[in-house]
N, C-alpha and C positions, 0 to 999 in steps of 0.2 A: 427671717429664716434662722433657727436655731443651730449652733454649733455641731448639736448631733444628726439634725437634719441633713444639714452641709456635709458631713463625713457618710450618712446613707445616700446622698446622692454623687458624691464620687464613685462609691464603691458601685453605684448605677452605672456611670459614663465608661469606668471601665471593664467591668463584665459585658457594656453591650458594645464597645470598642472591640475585645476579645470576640464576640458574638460573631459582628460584621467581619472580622479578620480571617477566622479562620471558615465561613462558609463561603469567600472569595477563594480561599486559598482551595478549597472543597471541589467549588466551580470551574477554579483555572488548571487544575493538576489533568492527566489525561485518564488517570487510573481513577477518578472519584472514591477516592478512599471513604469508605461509609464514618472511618474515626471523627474525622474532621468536621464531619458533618453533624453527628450528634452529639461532640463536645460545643459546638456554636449553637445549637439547640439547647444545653443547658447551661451555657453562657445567658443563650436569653432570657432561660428561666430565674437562674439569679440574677439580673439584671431588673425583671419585674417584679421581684418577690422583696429589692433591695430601695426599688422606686415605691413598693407599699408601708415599705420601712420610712421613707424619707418622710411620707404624707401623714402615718402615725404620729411619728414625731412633733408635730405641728397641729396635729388634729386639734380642735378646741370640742367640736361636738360629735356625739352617738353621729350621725350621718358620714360624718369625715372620717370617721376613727371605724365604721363599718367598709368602708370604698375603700380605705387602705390595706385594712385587714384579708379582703378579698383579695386584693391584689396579689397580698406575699401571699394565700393560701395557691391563688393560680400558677404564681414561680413555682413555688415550689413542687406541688403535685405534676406540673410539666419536666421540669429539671429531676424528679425523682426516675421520670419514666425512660428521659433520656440516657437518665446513669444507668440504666439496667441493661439498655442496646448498646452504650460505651462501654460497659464493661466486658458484654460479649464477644464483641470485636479485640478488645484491648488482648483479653485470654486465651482469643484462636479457639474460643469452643461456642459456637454460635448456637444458642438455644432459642431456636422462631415461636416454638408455642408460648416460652414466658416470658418473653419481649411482646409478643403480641398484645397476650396476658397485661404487661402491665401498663402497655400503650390503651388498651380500651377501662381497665381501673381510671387510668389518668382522663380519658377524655371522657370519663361519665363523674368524675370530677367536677372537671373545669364545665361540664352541663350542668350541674348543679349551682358551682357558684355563680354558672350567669344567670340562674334563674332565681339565684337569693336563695336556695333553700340550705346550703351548705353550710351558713350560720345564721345565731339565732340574735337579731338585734335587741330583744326583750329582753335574753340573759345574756349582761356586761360585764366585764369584768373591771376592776382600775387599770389607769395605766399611770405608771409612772413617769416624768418626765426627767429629761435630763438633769436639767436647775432644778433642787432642793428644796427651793424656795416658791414655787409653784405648785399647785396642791393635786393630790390626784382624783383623776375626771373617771366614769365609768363610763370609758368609750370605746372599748373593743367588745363585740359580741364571742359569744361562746358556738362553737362548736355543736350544731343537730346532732342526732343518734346519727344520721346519714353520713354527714360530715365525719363523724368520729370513726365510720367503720371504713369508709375511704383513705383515712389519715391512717388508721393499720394497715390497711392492706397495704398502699403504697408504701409504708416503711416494712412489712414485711419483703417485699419487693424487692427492698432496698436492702434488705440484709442477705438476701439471696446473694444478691449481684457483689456483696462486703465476701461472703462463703466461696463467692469463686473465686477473688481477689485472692483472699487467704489463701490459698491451695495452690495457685501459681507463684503468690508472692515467694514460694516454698525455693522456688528454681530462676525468678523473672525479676532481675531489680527493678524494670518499669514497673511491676506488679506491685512492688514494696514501696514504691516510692507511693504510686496512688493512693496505696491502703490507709499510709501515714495520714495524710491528707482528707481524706471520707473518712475517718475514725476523730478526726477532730472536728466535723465536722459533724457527723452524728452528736459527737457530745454536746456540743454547741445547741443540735437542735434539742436535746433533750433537757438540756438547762433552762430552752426559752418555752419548752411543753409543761415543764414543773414549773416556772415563775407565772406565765399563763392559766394555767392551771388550778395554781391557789391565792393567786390575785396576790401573787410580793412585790412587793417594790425593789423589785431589777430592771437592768435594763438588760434585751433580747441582744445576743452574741451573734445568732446565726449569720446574719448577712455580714457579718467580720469575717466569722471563722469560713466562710464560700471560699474567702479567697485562697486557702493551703489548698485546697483539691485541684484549684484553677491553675494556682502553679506547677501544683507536683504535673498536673497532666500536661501543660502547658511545657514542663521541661521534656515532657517522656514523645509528645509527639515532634519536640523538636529534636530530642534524640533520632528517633525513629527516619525522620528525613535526615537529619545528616547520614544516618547509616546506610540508606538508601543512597543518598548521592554519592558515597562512597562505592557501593555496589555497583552505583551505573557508569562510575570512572573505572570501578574493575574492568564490568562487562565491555567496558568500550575500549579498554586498554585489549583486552582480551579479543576484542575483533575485529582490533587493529592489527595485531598481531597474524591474528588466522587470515586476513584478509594479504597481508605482507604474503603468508609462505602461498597462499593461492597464487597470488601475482604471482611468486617466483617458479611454483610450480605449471603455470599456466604459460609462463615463457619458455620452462624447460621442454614442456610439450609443445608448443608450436616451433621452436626446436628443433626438434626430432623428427614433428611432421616434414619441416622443409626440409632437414634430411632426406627424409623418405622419400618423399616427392624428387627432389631433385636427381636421390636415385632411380627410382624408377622413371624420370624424363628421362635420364640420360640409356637407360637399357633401351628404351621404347626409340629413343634417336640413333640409338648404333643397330638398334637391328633395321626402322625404318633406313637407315643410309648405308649397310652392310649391304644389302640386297641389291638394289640400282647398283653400288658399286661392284658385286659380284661380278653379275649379267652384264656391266659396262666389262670388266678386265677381257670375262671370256668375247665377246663380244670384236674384243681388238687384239685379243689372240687368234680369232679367227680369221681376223683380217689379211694377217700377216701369212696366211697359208699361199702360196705361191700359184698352188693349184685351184682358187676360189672361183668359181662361174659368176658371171655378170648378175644372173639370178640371186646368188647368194649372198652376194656380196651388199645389192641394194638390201634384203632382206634386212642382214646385219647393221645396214645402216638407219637402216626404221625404228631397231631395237635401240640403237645410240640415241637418236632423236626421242624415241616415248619416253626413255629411263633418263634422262636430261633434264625433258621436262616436266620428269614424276622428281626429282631432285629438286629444281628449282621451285614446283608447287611447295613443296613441304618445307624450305628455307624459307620462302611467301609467308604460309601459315603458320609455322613456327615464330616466324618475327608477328607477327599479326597477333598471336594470342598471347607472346611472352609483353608485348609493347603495352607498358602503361594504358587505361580507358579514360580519357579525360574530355567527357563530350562539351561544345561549345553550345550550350543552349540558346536556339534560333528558333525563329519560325520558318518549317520545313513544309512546302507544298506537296500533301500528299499523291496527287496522281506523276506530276513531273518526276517523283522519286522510284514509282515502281514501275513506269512505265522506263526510264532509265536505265534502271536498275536489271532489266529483262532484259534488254537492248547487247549490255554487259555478257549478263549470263551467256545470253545465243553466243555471243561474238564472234559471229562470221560462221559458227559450226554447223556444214551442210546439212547435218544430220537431223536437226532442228527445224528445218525449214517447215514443216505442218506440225509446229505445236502452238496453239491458241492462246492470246491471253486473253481472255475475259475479267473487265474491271465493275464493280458493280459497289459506286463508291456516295452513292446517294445517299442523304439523309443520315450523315456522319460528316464529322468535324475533317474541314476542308485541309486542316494543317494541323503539325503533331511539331512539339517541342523536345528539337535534340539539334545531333551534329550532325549536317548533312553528309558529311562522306563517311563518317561509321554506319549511319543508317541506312547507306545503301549499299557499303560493304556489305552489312548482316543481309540484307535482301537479294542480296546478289549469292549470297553463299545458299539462302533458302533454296531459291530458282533454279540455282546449278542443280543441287540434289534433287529438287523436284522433274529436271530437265534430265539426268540420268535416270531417272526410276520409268521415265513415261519412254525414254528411248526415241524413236523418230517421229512420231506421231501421236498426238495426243490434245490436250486441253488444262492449260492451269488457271483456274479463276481464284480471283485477287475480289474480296468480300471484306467492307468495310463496316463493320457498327460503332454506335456510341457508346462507349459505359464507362465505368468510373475509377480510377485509385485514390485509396484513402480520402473519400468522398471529394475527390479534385476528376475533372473533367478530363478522359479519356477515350483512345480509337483504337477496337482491337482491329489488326489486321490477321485474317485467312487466309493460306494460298493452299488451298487443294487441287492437288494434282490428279489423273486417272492411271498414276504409272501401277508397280506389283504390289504396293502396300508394306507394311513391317507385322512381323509378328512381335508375341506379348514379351517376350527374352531382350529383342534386336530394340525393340521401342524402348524401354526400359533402361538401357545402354545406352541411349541414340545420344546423349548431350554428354558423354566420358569424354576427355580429352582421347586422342589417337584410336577408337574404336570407328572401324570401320566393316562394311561388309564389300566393300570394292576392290579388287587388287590394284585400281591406280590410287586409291583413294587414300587420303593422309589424315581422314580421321577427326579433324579439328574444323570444320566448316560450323557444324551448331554448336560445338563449345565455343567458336569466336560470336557465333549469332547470340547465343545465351549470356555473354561477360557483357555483349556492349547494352543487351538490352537489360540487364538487371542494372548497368551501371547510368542508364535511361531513366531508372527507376520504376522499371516496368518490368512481364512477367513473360514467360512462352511457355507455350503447351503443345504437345503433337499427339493427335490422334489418328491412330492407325491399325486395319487389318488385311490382312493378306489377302491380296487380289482386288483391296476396294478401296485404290489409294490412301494416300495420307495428307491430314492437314495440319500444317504448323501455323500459333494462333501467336503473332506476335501484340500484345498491351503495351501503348505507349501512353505517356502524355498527351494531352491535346491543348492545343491554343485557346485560351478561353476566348469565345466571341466578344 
């Protein structure tokens, strides 16, 4: 291998190093920047236009010195086409119709030279070789009329894509840096179209001079990224930033809500306990009447005992909804819970004595995953409401199906009752903490039903119309078989 050989096929390993480099770097970025991609495209081209260079070199015969020549003509008319789509990108003025343009020039090219008609082996020209002392061989073919109007065009192409260069270069140092770079590189190739041309004995420059373009671009897209990374330490300093005053803003506001909240608990707990304790004072002011009949007196003592134990409910439900929900996940036997649980609700209440429970628990998962005694507080709190709406006599069936949360194995439970139903306002309201439609009523029986069952991981529904009772649809976990 010749000395000059050796230096065109370095200048091969590392244009197509540069090639492989930046179309990984193409492939791994998430924005697939199109630069990247058709500067390693015309990496590759001078890489085979610099490998037809090496094999010139060494050519001894018209057959060798035809297979090399083809080669640099395929670099190059590929690498021409690629620099007209890089420069488009590079200038931010993307022109598709003579990109296209010069992508189908190029590949009715490279049709030609694999068909051999793109030079003419019959007409040779010399070549010169490196050592002086070796004589020169006529073993490069010349250029078809075909060949020749393709080698314009693509270099008109290529001057196109230098016109827009020029014009940004006006305002764009990556623009000026390129231009330096393809302006030496044009010369080069025109040096090696004249020495070809009239058979001197030179040697061809161009796969030398490839290399100023490769650099200059080579430095502009590594500009381009650093200035990007720069950019994205901006934007992320900057989101760090907005994401801080969120946080702080997001704290000011929950803040202010438990402000709120704990204001309005505390109006909602003085007037629920202003009340009872009213009707308690007068209550034992009237005791104290001297003149009070036996009649009245029990009366007033009825009213001490209801409003006592309308006082002590709401101290109950109060601690019950303000107390942490922290369920102990077991396996909880579903019927021993609501049958239980109903047991509770009655609790001794004569008035209850003809209300029905109907279980209808078939063909649904026999056990639900939670704490057994919040889940049957919540069930016990259902029951009571549904055991006031039906009043003394009535029917609440307890309906059990299968179905699913978050594709995990689930049992909703039903309890419809026959009591007067809620209309579309009161339903709507029905899970507010302290809304009630009872005067003994404290209001917080389905907001404790609703904490323990979302904190179950599960959901409630209640549907209801007036006169045709109502059903609250507790979704729990279920134990998987």
């Amino acid at each position: 291998m010749s000395a000059d050989a050796a230096l065109r096929w370095t200048w091969c390993a590392i244009y197509g190093f540069a090639a492989v480099y930046y179309l990984a770097l193409w492939a791994r970025t998430h924005r697939r920047d199109p630069e990247h991609a058709s500067y390693a495209c015309i990496c590759a081209g001078l890489a085979i236009h610099a490998a037809g260079a090496a094999l010139l070199c060494d050519a001894a015969t018209l057959s060798a010195g035809t297979l090399a020549v083809r080669l640099q003509y395929a670099g190059s008319i590929a690498a021409s086409a690629f620099f007209v789509d890089f420069t488009s990108h590079l200038v931010e003025r993307p022109r598709r119709r003579v990109v296209l343009a010069a992508y189908a020039v190029a590949a009715l090219g490279l049709l030609l030279d694999v068909t051999g008609r793109l030079v003419d082996p019959a007409r040779s020209t010399l070549h010169a070789p490196m050592a002086t002392d070796l004589p020169r061989v006529a073993i490069e073919p010349s250029l078809r009329v075909e060949g020749i109007v393709v080698l314009v065009v693509s270099i008109a192409f290529g001057l196109v894509a230098v016109a827009a260069l020029v014009r940004s270069a006006r305002r764009d140092a990556d623009a000026r840096l390129v231009l330096v770079g393809v302006v030496i590189t044009f010369a080069a190739g025109i040096h090696d179209m004249v020495v070809h041309g009239l058979g001197l004995g030179s040697q061809y420059v161009a796969e030398h001079a490839g290399l100023a373009p490769s650099i200059a671009v080579g430095i502009v897209l590594m500009r381009r990224f650093v200035r990007a990374a720069r950019e994205l330490e901006q934007r992320t300093d900057e989101l760090a930033r907005s994401y801080d005053e969120l946080r702080q803003t997001q704290e000011e506001l929950v803040r202010k809500e438990q402000l709120a909240a704990v204001g309005e608990l505390s109006a909602v707990i003085a007037h629920e306990v202003r009340n009872p304790l009213a009707i308690l004072k007068n209550a034992v002011s009237s005791l104290r009447r001297p003149t009070l009949t036996h009649v009245d007196r029990g009366v007033l003592l009825s009213i001490l005992d209801e409003e006592t134990d309308r006082l002590n409910r709401l101290v109950r439900d109060l601690l019950a909804y303000a107390r942490p929900v922290a369920p102990k996940g077991s396996s909880v036997e579903v019927e021993p819970l609501v049958t239980r649980a109903f047991e509770l609700a009655c609790g001794g209440r004569r008035e209850h004595t003809d209300v029905h429970l109907e279980l209808e628990l078939d063909g649904a998962p026999s056990a639900v995953l939670g704490d057994a005694e919040l889940l049957r507080h919540a069930i016990v709190n259902v029951m009571d409401n549904a055991l006031q709406a039906m009043g003394p006599r009535g029917r609440l069936r307890v309906e059990a199906t299968p179905t699913a949360l978050d594709a995990r194995p689930a049992i909703s439970l039903a309890f419809t009752d026959t009591g007067e139903g809620m209309d579309t306002l009161v339903r709507a309201k029905a899970l507010d903490p302290f809304f009630t439609t009872r005067p003994a009523g404290t209001g917080l029986g389905l907001a404790i039903v609703d904490r323990v069952v979302k904190n179950h991981g599960g959901t409630l529904s209640i549907e209801s119309a007036p006169g045709a009772g109502t059903t609250v649809t507790l979704t729990l976990p279920a134990v998987s078989a």
